[in-house]
N, C-alpha and C positions, 0 to 999 in steps of 0.2 A: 577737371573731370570729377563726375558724381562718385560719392564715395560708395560702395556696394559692399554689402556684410561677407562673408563666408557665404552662407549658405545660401547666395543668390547668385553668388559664380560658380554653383553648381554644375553642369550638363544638366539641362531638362532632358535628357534620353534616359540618364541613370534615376530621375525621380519616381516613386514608386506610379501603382497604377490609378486608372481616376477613380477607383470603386472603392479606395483605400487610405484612409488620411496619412496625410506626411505623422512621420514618427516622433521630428519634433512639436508638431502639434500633440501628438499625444502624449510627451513627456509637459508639454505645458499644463494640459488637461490632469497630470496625474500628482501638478503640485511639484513635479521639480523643477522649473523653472523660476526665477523671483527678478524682478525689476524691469529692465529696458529687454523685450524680443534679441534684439539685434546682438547683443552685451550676451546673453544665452545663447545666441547661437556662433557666436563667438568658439565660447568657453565647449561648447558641444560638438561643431563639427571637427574637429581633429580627431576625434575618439571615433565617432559615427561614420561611416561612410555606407548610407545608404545607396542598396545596387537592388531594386524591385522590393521583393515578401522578406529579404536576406538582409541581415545587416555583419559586418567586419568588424570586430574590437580590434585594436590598435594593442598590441600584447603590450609595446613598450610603457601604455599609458595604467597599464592596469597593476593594480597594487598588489602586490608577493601578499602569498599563502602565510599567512601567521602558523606557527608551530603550534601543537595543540600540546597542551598542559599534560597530555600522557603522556608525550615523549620528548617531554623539556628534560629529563634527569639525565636523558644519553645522548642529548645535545652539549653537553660540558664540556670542554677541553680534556684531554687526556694528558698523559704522564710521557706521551712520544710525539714528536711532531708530523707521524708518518700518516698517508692518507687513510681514512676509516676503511676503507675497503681493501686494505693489504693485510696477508696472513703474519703469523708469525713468524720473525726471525730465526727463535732461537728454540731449541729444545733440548731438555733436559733430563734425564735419567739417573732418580733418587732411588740407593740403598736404604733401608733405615730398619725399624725394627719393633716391637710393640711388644710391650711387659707392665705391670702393676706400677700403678693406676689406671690405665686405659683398654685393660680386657676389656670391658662391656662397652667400650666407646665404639656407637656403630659410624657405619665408613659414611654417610651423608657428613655426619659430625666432624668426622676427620677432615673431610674436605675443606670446611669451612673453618679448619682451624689452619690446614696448614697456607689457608688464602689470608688468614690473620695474619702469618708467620711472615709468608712474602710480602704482605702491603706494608707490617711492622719494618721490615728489612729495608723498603724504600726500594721495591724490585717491579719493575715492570710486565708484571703478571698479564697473558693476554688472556681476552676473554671471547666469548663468541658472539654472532651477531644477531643474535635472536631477537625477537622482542622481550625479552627478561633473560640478559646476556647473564652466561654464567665463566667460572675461572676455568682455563683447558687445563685440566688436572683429571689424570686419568691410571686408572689402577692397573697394574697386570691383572690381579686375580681379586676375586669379591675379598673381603675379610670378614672369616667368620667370629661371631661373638663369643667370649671368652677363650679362645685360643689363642697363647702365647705366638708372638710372629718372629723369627731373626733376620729372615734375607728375604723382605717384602721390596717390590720395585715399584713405584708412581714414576710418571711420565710428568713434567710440567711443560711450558711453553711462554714462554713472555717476547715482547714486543719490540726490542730489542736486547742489544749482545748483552750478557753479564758475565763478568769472571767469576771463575770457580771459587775463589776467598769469598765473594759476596755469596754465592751460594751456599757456602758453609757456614758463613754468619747468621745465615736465615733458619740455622737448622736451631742455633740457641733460642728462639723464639718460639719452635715447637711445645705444644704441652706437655707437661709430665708423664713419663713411660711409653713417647714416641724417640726415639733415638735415631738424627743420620748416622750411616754406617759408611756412605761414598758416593759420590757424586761422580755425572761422566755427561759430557756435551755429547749427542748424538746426531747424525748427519739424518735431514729432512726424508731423506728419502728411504729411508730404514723404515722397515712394519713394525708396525707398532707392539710393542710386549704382547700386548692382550690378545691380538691375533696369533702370536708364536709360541701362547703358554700350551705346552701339553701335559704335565702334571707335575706334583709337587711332592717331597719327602720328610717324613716325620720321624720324631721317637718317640716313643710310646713306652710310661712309664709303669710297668701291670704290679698287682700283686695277687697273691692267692694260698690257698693251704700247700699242708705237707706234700700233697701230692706235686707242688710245683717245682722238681727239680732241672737241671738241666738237658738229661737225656729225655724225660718228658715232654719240655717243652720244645727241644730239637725235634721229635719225632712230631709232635701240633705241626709244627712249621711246614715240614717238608710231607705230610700228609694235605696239608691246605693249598701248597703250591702245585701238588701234583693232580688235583681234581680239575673237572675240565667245568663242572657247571657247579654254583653255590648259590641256591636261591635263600630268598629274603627278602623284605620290604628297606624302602630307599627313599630317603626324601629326594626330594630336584633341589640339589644346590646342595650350601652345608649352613643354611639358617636354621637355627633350634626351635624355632616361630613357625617354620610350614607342615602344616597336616596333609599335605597333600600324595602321601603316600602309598606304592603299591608294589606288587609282587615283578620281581625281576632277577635276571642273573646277575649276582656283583661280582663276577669273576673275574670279567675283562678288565674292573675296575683296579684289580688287585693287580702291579706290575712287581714287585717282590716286596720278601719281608727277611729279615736279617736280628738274627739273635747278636746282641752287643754283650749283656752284661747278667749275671744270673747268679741270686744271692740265694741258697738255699738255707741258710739257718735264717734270714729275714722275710724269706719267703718272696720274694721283689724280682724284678727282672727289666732290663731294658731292651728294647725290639727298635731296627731302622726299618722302614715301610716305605716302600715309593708307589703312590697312587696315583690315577688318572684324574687331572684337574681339566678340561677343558668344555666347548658349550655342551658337546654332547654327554655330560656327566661327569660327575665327582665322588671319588672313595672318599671314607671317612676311616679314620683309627680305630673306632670304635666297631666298623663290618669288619675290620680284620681281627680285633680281639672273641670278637664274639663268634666268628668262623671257625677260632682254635679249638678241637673238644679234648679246653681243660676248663675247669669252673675258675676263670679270670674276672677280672676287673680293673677299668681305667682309673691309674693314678694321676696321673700325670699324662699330658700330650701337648709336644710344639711342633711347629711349623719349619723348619728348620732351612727350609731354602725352594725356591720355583725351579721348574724346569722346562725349555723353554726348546722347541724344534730347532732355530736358528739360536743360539747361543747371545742374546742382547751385548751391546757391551760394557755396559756395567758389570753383566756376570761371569766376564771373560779373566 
């Protein structure tokens, strides 16, 4: 029996039409082709199956997509053997605290220290799946700059389970004047801090002249708590950096204020204030000192603890 190539045990019915050259003629014409016809079409029809004007690539013959140089760096192996596209396991809910050295450290910075801290620690930090993934580390409340902080809450999230020892090792790693205060695993389905903060409370460290004694400054108090409007300009947020200020009521802002401590031969006084922290605006210490009409002045102001609609359980 005469030997017959591939492409002459075709069907003449599937060959293209006459007004149209065969394709592998024109891949001979176009230079791919090299040596014996027959040896070429060989090597070509399994790929090709010419059906008229259409041709069918054969998927299995055709060579995978190379990964492009952009996104070779988040093609590496990870630190869990779980598939790329499953969430985090674990969540986690950090006490801690912020004092000298790290007043002025703004919170992009903190992030990226306390994503030091975990990778230091050998902790399975997740991240998200963006195209420039970042650490799921995430704040109750902004942090403003230069305010002492004590009962700040971050949220982390890693990729699998960690115990709580290894979460506390990861805290020695933090930089100077971040302190953990306590740690609490929290179940996935909890809202997240940042949606449940409603506001937060301070002390406020004032001083002022003679005029500043106790029954003076009792009667400021419960004159400022009893007015129903207090206008004045307000920034959006509590960044020392935004100009972007304007005329508003801060009353609502103001949810009480509490005389603590009152030195009148030093002229000093301590005040507890509980402000409204949430999207829709932020008191500051300084609208409630300045609301008093007594001639005061911010000594001192911390942050002293969030306060939260559903109680987190860290804060419980």
């Amino acid at each position: 029996m005469a030997y017959q190539s591939p492409a002459e045990c075709l069907p003449t019915t599937f060959g293209p039409p006459a007004d149209q050259p065969d394709q592998l003629d024109q891949l001979d014409q176009a230079g791919g082709a090299s040596g014996d016809p027959e040896e070429h079409a060989a090597e070509t029809s399994d790929r090709i199956i010419t059906a008229g004007p259409t041709s069918v690539i054969d998927p299995a013959s055709s060579p995978a997509p190379l990964a492009s140089e952009r996104h070779r760096r988040y093609d590496s192996p990870r630190m869990t053997n779980r598939p790329s596209d499953a969430g985090p396991r674990q969540r986690w809910q950090i006490l801690f605290s912020r004092a000298e050295p790290a007043l002025r450290m703004r919170q992009a910075d903190l992030v990226t220290e306390l994503e030091r801290a975990f990778r230091e620690a050998s902790l399975p930090l997740s991240y998200t799946r963006a195209l420039k993934p970042r650490p799921r580390i995430k704040f109750a409340a902004n942090l403003p700059i230069g305010l002492e902080l004590r009962g700040e809450l971050v949220e982390a999230y890693f990729d699998d389970l960690v115990p709580i020892d290894r979460i506390q090792a990861a805290g020695d790693h933090f930089p100077d004047g971040i302190s953990m205060r306590d740690a609490k695993e929290v179940w996935h389905g909890f809202p997240s801090a940042a949606s449940q903060l409603r506001g937060a409370e301070y002390e406020v460290e004032v001083g002022g002249g003679e005029e500043l004694s106790s029954d003076s400054l009792r009667g400021a108090v419960v004159r400022l708590l009893a007015t129903d409007e207090l206008s004045g300009k307000r920034r959006r947020g509590e960044s020392e950096r935004r100009s972007d200020a304007g005329d508003r009521d801060l009353r609502p802002l103001i949810e009480d204020v509490e005389i603590l401590e009152v030195d009148e031969k030093a002229h000093t006084a301590r005040l507890r204030t509980v402000l409204q922290l949430d999207a829709s605006g932020a008191g500051r210490p300084e609208d409630v000192v300045a609301a008093l009409d007594l001639p005061l002045r911010v000594r001192r102001a911390v942050r002293t603890r969030l306060l939260f609609v559903d109680t987190p359980p860290i804060a419980r």
